[in-house]
N, CA, C and O atoms as CSV, one atom per row, in Angstrom:
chain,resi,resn,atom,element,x,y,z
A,1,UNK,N,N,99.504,197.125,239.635
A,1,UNK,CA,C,100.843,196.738,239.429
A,1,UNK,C,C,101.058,196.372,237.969
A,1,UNK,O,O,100.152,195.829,237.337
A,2,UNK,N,N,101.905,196.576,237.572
A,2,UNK,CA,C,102.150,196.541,235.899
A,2,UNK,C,C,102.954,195.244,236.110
A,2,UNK,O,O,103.266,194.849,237.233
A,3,UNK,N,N,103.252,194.647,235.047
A,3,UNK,CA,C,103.942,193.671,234.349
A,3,UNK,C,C,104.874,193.865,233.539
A,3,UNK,O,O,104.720,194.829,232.789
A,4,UNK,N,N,106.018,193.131,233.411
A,4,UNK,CA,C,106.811,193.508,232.372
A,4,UNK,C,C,106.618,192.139,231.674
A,4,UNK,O,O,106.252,191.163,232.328
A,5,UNK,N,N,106.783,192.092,230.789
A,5,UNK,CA,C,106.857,191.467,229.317
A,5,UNK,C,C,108.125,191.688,228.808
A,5,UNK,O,O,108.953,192.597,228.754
A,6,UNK,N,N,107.944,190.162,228.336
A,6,UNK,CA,C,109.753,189.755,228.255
A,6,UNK,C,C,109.723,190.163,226.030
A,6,UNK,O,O,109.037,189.925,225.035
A,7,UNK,N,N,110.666,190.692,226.339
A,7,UNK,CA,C,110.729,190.783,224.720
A,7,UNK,C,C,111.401,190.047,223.858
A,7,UNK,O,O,112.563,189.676,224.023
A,8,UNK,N,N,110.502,189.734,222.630
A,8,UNK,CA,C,110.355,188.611,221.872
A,8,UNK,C,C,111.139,188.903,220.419
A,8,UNK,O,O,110.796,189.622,219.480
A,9,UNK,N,N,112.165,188.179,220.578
A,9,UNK,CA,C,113.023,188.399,219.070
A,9,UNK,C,C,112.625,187.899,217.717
A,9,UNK,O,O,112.490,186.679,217.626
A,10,UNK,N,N,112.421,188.602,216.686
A,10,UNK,CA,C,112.042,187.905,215.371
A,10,UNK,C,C,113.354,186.810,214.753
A,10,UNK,O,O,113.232,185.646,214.372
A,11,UNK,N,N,114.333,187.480,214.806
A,11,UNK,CA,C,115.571,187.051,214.530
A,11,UNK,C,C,116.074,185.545,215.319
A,11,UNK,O,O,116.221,185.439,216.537
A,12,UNK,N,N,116.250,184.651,214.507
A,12,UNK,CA,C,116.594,183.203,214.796
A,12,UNK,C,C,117.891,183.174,214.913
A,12,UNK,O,O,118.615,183.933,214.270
A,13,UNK,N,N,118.392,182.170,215.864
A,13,UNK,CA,C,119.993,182.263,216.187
A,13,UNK,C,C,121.025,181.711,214.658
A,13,UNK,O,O,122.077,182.124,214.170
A,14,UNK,N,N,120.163,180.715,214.339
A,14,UNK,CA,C,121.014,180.755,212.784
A,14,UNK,C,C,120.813,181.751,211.960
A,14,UNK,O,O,121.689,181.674,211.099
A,15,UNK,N,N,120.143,182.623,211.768
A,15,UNK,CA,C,120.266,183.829,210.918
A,15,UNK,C,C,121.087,185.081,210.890
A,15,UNK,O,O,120.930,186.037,211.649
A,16,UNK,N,N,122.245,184.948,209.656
A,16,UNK,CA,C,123.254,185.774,209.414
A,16,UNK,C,C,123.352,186.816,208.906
A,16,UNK,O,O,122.649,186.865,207.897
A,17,UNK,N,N,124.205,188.239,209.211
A,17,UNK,CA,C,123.668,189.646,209.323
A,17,UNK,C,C,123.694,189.377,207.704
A,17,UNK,O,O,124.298,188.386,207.294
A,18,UNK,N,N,123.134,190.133,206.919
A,18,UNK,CA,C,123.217,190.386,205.520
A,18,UNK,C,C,124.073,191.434,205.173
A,18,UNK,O,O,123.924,192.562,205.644
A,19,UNK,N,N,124.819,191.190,204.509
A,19,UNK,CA,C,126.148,192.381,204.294
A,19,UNK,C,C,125.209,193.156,203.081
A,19,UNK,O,O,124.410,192.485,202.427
A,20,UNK,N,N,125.365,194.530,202.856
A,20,UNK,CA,C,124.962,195.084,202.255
A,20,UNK,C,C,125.406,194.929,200.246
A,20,UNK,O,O,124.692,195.055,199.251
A,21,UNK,N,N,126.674,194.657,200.392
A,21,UNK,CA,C,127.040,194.096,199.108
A,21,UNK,C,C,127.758,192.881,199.176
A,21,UNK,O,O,128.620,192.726,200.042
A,22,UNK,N,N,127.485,191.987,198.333
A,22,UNK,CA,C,128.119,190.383,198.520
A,22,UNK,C,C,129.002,190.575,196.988
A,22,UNK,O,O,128.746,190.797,195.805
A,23,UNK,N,N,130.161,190.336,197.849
A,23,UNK,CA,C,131.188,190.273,196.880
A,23,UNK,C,C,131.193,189.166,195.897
A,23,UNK,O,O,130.624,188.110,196.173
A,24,UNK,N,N,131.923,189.377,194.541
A,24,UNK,CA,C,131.108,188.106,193.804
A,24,UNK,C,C,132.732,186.936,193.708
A,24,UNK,O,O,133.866,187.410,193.632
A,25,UNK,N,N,132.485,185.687,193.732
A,25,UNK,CA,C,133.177,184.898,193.855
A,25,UNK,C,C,133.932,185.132,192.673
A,25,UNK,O,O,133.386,185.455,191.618
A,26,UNK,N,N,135.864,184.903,192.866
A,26,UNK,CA,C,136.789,184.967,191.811
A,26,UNK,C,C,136.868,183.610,190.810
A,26,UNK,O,O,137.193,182.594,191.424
A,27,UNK,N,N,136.669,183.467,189.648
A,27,UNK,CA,C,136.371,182.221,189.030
A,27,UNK,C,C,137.777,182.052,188.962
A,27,UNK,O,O,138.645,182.892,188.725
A,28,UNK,N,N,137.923,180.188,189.334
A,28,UNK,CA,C,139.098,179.668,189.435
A,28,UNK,C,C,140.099,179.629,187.999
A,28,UNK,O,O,139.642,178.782,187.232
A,29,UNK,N,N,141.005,180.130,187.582
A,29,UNK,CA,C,141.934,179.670,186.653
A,29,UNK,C,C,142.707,178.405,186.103
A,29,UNK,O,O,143.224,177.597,186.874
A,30,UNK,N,N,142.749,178.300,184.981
A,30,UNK,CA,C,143.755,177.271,184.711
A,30,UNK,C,C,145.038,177.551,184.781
A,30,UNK,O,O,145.272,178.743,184.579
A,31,UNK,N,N,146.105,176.783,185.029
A,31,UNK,CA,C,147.572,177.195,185.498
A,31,UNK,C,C,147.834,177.196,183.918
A,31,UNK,O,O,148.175,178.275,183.433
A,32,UNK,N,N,147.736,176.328,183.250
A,32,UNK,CA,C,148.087,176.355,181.663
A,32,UNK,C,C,147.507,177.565,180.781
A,32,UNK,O,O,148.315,178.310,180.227
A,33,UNK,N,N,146.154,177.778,180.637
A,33,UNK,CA,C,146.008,179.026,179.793
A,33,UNK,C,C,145.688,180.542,180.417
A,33,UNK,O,O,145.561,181.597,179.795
A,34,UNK,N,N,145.592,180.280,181.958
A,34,UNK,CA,C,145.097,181.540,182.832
A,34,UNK,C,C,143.739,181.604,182.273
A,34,UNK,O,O,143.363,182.708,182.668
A,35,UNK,N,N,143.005,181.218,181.758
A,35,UNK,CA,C,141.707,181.074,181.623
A,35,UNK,C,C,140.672,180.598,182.797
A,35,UNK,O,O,141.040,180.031,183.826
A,36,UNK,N,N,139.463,180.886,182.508
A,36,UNK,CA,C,138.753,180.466,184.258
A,36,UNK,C,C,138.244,179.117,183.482
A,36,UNK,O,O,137.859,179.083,182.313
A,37,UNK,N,N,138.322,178.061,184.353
A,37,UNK,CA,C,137.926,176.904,184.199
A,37,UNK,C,C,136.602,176.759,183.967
A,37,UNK,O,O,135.881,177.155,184.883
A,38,UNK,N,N,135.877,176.146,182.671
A,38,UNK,CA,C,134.643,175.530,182.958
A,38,UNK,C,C,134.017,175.104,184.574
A,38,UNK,O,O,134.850,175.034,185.478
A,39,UNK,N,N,132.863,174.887,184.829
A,39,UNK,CA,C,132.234,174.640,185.773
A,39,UNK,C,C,131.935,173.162,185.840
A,39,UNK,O,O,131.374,172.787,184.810
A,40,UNK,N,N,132.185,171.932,186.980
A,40,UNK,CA,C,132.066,171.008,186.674
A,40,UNK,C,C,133.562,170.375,185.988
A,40,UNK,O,O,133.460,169.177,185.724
A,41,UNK,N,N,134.374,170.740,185.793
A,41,UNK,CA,C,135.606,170.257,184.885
A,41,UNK,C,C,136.380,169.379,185.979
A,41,UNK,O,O,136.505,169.636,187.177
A,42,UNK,N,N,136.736,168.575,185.458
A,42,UNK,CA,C,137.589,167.669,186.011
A,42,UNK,C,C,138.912,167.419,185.817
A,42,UNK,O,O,138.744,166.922,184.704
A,43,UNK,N,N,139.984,167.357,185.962
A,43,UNK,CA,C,141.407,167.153,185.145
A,43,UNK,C,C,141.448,165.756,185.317
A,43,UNK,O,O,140.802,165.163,186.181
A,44,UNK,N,N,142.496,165.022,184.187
A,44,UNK,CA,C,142.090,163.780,183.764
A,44,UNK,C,C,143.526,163.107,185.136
A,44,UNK,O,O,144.580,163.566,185.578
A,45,UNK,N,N,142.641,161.719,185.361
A,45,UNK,CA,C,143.737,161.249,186.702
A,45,UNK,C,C,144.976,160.575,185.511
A,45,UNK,O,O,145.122,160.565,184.289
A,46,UNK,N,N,145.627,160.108,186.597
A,46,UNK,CA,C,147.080,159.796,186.034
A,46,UNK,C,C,146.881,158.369,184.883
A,46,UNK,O,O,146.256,157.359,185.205
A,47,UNK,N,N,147.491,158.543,183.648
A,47,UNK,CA,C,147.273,157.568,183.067
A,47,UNK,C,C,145.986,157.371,182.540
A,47,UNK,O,O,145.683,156.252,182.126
A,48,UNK,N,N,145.024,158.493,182.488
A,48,UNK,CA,C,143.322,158.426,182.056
A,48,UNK,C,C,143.772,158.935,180.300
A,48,UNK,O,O,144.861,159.444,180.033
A,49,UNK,N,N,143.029,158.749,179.593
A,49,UNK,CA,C,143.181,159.218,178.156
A,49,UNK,C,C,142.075,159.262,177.711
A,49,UNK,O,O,141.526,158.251,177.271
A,50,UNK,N,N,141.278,160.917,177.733
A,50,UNK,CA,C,140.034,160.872,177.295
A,50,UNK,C,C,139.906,161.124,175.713
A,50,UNK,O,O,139.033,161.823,175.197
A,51,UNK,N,N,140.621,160.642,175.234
A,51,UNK,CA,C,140.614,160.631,173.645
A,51,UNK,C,C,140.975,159.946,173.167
A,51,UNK,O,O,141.883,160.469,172.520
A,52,UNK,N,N,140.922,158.449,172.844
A,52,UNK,CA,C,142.124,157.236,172.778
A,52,UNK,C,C,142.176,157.170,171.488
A,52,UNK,O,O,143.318,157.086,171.036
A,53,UNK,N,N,140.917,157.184,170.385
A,53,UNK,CA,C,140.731,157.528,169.035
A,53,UNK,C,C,141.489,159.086,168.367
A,53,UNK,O,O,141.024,159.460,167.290
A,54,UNK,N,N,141.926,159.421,168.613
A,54,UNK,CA,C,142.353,161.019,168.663
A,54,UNK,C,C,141.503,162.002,167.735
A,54,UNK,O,O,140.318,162.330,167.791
A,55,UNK,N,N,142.395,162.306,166.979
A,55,UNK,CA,C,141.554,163.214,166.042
A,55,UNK,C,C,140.628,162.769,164.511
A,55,UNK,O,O,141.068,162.292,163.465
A,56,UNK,N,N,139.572,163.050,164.795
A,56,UNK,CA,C,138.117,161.836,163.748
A,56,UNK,C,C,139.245,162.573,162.271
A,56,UNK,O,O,139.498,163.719,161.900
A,57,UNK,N,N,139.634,161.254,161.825
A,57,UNK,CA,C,140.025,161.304,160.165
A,57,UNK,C,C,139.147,162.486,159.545
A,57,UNK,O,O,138.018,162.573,160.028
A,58,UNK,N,N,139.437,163.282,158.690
A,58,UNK,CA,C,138.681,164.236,157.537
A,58,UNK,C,C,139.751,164.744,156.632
A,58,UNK,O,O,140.921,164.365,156.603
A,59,UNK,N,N,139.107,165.777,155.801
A,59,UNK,CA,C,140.060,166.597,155.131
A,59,UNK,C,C,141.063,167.601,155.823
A,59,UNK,O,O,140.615,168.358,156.684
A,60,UNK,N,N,141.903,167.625,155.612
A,60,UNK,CA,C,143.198,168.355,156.183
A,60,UNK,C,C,143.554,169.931,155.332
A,60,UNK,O,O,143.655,170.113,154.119
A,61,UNK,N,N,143.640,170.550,156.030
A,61,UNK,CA,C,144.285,171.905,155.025
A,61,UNK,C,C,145.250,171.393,153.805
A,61,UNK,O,O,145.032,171.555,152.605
A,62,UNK,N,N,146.349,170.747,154.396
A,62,UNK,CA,C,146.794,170.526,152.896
A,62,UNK,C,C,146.318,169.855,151.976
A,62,UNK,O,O,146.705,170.055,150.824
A,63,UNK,N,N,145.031,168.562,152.366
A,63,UNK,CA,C,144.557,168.172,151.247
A,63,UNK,C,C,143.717,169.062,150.484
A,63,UNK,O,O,143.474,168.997,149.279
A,64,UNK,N,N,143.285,169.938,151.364
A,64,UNK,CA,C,142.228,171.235,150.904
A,64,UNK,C,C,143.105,171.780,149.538
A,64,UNK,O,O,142.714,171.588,148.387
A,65,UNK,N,N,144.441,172.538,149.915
A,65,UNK,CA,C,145.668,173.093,149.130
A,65,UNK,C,C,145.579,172.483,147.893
A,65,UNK,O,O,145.260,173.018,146.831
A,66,UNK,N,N,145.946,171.079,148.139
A,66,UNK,CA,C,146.294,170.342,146.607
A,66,UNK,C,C,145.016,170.341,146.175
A,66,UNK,O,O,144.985,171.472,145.691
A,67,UNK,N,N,144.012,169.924,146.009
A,67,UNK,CA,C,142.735,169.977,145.307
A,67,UNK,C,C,142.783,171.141,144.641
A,67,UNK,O,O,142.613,171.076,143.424
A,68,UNK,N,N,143.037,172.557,145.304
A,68,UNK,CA,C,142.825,173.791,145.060
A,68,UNK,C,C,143.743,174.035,143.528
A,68,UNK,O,O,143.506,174.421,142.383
A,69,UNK,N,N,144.924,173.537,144.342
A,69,UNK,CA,C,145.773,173.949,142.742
A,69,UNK,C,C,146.483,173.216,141.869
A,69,UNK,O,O,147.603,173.325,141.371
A,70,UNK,N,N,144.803,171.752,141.713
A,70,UNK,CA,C,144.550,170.894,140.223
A,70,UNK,C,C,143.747,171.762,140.043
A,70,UNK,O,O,144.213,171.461,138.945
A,71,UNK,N,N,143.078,172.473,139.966
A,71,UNK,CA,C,141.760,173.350,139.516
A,71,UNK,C,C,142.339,174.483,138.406
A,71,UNK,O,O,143.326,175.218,138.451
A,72,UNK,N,N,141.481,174.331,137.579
A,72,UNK,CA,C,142.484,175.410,136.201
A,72,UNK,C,C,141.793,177.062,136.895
A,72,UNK,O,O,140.773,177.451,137.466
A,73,UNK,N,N,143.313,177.719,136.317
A,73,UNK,CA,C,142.904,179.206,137.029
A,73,UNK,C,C,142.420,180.122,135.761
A,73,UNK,O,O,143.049,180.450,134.755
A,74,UNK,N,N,140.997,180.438,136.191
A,74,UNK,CA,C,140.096,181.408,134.605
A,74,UNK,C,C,140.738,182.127,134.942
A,74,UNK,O,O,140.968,181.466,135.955
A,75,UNK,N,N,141.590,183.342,135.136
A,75,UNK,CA,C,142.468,184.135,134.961
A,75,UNK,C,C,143.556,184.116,133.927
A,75,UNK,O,O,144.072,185.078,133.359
A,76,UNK,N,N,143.812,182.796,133.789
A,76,UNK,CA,C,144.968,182.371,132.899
A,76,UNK,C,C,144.279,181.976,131.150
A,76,UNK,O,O,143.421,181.150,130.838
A,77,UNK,N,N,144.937,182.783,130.426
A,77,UNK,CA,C,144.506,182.382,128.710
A,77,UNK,C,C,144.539,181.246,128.311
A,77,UNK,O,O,143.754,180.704,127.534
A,78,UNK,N,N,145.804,180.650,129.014
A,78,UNK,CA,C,146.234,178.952,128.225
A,78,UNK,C,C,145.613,178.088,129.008
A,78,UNK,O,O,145.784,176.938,128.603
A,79,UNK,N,N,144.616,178.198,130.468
A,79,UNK,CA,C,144.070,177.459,130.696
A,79,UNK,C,C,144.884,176.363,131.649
A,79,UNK,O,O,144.753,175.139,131.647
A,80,UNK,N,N,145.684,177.108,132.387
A,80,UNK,CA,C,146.437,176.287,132.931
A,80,UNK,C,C,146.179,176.415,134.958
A,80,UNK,O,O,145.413,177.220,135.488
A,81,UNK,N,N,146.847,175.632,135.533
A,81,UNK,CA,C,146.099,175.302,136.594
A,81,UNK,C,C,146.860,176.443,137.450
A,81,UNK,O,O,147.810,177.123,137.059
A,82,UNK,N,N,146.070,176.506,139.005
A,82,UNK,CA,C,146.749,177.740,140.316
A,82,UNK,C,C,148.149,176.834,140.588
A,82,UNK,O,O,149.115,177.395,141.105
A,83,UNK,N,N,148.207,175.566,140.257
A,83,UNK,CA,C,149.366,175.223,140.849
A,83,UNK,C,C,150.698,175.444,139.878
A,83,UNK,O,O,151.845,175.383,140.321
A,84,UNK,N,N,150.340,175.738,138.352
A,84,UNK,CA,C,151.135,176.275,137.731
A,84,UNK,C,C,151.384,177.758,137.892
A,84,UNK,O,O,152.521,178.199,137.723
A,85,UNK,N,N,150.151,178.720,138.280
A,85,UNK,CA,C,150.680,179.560,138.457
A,85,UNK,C,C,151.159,180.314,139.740
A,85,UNK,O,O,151.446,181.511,139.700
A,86,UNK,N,N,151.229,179.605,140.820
A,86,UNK,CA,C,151.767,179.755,141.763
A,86,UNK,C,C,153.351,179.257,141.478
A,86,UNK,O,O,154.197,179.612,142.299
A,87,UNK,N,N,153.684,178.595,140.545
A,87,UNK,CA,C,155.023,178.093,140.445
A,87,UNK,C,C,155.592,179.005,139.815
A,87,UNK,O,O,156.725,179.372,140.126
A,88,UNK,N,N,154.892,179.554,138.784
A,88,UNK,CA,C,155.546,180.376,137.917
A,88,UNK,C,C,155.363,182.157,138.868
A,88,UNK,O,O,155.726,183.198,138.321
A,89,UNK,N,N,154.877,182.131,140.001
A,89,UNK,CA,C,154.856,183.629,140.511
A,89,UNK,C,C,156.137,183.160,141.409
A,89,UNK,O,O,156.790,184.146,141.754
A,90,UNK,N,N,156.538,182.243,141.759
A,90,UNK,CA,C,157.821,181.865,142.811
A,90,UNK,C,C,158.789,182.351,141.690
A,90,UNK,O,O,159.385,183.428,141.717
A,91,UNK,N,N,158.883,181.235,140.509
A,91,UNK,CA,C,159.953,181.653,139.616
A,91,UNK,C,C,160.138,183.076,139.646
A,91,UNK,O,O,161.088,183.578,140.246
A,92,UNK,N,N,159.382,183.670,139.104
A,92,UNK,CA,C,159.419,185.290,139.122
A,92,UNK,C,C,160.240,186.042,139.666
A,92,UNK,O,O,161.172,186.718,139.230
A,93,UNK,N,N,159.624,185.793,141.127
A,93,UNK,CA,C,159.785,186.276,142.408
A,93,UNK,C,C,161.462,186.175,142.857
A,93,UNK,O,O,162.042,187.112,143.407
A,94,UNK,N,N,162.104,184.892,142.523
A,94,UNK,CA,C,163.278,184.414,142.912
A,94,UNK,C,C,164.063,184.996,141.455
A,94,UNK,O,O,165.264,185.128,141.691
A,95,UNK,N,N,163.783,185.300,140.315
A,95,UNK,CA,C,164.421,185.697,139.261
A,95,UNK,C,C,164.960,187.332,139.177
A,95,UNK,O,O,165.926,187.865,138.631
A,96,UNK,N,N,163.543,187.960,140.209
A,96,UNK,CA,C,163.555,189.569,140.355
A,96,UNK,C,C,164.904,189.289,141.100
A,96,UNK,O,O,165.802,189.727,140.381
A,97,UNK,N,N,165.421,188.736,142.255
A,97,UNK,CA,C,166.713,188.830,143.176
A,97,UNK,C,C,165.976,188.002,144.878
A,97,UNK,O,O,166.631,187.669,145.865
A,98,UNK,N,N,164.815,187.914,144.714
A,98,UNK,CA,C,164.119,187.466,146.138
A,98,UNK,C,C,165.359,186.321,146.427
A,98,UNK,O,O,165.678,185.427,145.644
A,99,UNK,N,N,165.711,186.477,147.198
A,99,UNK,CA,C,166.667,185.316,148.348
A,99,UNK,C,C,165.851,184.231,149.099
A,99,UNK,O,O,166.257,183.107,149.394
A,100,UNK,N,N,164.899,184.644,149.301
A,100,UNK,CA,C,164.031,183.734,150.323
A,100,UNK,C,C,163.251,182.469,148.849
A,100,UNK,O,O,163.085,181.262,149.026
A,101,UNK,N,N,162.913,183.244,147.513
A,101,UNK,CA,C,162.049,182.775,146.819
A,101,UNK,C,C,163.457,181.610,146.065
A,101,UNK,O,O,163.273,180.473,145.631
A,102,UNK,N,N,164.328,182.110,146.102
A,102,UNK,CA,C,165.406,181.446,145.187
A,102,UNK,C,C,165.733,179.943,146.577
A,102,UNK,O,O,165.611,178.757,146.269
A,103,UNK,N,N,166.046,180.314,147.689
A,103,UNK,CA,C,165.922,179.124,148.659
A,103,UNK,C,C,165.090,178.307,148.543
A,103,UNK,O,O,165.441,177.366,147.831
A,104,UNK,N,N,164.028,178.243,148.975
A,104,UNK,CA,C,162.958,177.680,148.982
A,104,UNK,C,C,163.001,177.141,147.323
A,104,UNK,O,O,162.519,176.013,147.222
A,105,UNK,N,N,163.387,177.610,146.275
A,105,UNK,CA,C,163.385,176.746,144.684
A,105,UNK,C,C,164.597,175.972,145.056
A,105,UNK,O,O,164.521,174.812,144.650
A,106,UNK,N,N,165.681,176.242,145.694
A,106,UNK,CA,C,166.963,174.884,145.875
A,106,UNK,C,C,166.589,174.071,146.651
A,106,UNK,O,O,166.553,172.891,146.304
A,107,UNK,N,N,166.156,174.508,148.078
A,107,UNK,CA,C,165.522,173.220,149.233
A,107,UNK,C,C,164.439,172.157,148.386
A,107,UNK,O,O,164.575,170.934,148.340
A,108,UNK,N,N,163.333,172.952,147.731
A,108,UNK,CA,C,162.670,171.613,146.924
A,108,UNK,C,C,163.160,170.582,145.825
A,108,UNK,O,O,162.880,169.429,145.497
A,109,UNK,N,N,163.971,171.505,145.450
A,109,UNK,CA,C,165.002,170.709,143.954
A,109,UNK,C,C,166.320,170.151,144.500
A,109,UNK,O,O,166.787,169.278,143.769
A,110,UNK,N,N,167.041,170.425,145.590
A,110,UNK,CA,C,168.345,169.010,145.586
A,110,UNK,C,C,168.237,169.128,147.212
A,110,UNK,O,O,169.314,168.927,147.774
A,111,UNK,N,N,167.001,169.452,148.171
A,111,UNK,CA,C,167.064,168.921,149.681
A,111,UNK,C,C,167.936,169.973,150.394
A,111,UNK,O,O,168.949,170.588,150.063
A,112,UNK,N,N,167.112,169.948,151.569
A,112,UNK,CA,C,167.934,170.947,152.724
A,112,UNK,C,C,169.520,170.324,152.889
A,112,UNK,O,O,169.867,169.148,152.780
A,113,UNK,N,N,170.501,171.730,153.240
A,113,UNK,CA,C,171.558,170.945,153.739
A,113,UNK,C,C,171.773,170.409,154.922
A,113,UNK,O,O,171.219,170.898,155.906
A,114,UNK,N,N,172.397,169.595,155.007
A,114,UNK,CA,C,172.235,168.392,156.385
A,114,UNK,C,C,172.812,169.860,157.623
A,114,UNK,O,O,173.542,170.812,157.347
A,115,UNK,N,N,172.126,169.513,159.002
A,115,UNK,CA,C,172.798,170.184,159.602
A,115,UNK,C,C,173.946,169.888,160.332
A,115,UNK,O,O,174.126,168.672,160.394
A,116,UNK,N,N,174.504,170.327,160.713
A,116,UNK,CA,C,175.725,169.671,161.602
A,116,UNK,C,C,176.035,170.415,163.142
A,116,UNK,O,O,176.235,171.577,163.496
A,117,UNK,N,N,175.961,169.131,163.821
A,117,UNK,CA,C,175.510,169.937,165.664
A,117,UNK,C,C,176.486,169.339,166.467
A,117,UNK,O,O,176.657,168.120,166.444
A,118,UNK,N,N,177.138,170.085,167.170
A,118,UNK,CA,C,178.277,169.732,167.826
A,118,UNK,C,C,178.229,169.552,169.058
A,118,UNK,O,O,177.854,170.583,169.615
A,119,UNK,N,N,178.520,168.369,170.059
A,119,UNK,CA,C,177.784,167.357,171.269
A,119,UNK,C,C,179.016,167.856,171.854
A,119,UNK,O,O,179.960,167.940,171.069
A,120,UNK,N,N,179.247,168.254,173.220
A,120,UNK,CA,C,180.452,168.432,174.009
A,120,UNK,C,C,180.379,168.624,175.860
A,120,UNK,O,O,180.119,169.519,176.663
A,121,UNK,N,N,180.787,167.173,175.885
A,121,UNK,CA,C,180.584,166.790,177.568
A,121,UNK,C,C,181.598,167.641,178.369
A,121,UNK,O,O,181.845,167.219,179.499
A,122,UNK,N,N,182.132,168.600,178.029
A,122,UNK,CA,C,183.063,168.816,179.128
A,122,UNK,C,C,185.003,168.520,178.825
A,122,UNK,O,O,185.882,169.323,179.138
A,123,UNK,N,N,185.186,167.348,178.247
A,123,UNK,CA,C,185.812,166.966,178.101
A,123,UNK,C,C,186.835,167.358,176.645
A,123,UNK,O,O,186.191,168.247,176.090
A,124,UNK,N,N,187.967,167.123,175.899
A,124,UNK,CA,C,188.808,167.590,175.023
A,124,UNK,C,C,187.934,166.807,173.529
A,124,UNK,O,O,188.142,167.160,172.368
A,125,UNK,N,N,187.041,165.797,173.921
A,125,UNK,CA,C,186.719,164.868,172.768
A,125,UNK,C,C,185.546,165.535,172.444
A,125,UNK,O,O,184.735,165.899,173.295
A,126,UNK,N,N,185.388,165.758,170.947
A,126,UNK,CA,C,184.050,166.371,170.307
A,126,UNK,C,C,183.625,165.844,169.270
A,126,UNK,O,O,184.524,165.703,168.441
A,127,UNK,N,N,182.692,165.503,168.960
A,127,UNK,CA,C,181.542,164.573,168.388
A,127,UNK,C,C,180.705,165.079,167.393
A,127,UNK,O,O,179.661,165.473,167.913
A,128,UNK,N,N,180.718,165.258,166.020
A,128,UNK,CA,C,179.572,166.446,164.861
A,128,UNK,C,C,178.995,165.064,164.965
A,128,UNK,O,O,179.604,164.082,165.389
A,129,UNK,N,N,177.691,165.093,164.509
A,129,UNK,CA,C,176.603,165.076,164.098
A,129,UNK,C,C,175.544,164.977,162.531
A,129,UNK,O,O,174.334,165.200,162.529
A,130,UNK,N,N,176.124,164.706,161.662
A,130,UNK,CA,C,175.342,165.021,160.834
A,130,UNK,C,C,174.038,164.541,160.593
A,130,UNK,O,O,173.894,163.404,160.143
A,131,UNK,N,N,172.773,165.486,160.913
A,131,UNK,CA,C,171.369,165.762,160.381
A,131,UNK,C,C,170.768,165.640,159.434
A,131,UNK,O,O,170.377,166.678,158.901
A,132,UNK,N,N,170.376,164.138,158.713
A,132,UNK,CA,C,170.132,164.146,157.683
A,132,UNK,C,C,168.364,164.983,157.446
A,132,UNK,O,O,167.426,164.812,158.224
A,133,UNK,N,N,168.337,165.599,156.555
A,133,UNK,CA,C,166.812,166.040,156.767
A,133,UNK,C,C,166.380,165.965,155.102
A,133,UNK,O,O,167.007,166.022,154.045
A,134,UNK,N,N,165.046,165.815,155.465
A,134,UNK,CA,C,163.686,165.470,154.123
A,134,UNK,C,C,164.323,164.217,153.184
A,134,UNK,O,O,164.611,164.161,151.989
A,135,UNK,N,N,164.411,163.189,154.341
A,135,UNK,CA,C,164.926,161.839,153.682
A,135,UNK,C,C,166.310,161.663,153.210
A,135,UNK,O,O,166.592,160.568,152.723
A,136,UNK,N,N,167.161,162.519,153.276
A,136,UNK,CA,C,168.772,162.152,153.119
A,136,UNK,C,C,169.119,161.521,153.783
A,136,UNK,O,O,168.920,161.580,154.997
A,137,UNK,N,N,170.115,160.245,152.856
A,137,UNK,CA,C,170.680,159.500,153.155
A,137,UNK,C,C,171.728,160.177,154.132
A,137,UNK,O,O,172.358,161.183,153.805
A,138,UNK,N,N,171.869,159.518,155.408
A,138,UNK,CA,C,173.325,160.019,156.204
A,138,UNK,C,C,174.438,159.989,155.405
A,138,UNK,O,O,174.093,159.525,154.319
A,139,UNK,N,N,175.759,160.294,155.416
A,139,UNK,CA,C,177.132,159.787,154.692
A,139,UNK,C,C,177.624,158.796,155.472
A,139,UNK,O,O,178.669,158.225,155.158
C-alpha cells in the first residue's frame, strides 16, 4: 500500500510575490519651487525662525563696486580712477543722444520726479498722492 505524502511548501505566508520591475518612488515636491524636497526636511512650525541672526555681516557687491572704482584705471594716461571713467563713458553716451544715459545723469543730479497716484473708493471724491522718492521733501 503506498502512502501519500502531504506536500511541503517552501513559501511562508508572509512572503510577497516579487513583481518583476519595482517602480521607483516619485520624489515629493515643493509647492514653492517645484523642486523635490531634500530628504529629512522639515518646514518650519508657526512662528519658528530658523535664522534669527539673518544674514552673517560681510562685504556686499556694492561695497565690492566702490572699492573697484577708487582704484586708478592703467588704461588711462592721466592716471585717473574707473570711477572717473565710467562717468565720463555715461557723459559720452548721453551727449551721443542716449535718452536712457541723459535720465539717469538728471535722476542723480536734481532727484526722481515725485510720483503722483490717484486713490478712488468708488465714490465722486478723489485723493493724489504725492510720492516723495530718494529723500524728497513732500510739498
Amino acid at each position: 500500500m503506498k502512502m501519500k505524502l502531504p506536500k511541503i511548501s517552501t513559501k511562508k505566508k508572509s512572503d510577497k510575490p516579487i513583481s518583476p520591475q519595482k517602480k521607483p518612488r516619485r520624489a515629493r515636491l515643493s509647492w514653492i519651487t517645484g523642486r523635490p524636497v531634500p530628504k529629512g526636511f522639515t518646514p518650519c512650525a508657526r512662528g519658528e525662525v530658523r535664522n534669527p541672526k539673518g544674514r552673517p555681516p560681510g562685504p556686499t557687491v556694492l561695497t565690492q563696486i566702490k572699492a573697484l572704482l577708487e582704484l586708478k584705471d592703467p588704461d588711462d594716461e592721466k592716471g585717473r580712477t574707473y570711477g572717473h571713467s565710467v562717468a565720463m563713458a555715461l557723459i559720452k553716451q548721453a551727449k551721443n543722444g542716449s535718452f536712457i544715459h541723459t535720465k539717469e545723469i538728471i535722476d542723480r543730479q536734481e532727484g526722481k520726479v515725485a510720483q503722483k497716484v490717484e486713490v478712488n473708493d468708488g465714490t465722486d471724491t478723489k485723493m493724489y498722492i504725492n510720492v516723495p522718492v530718494d529723500g524728497d521733501e513732500a510739498p
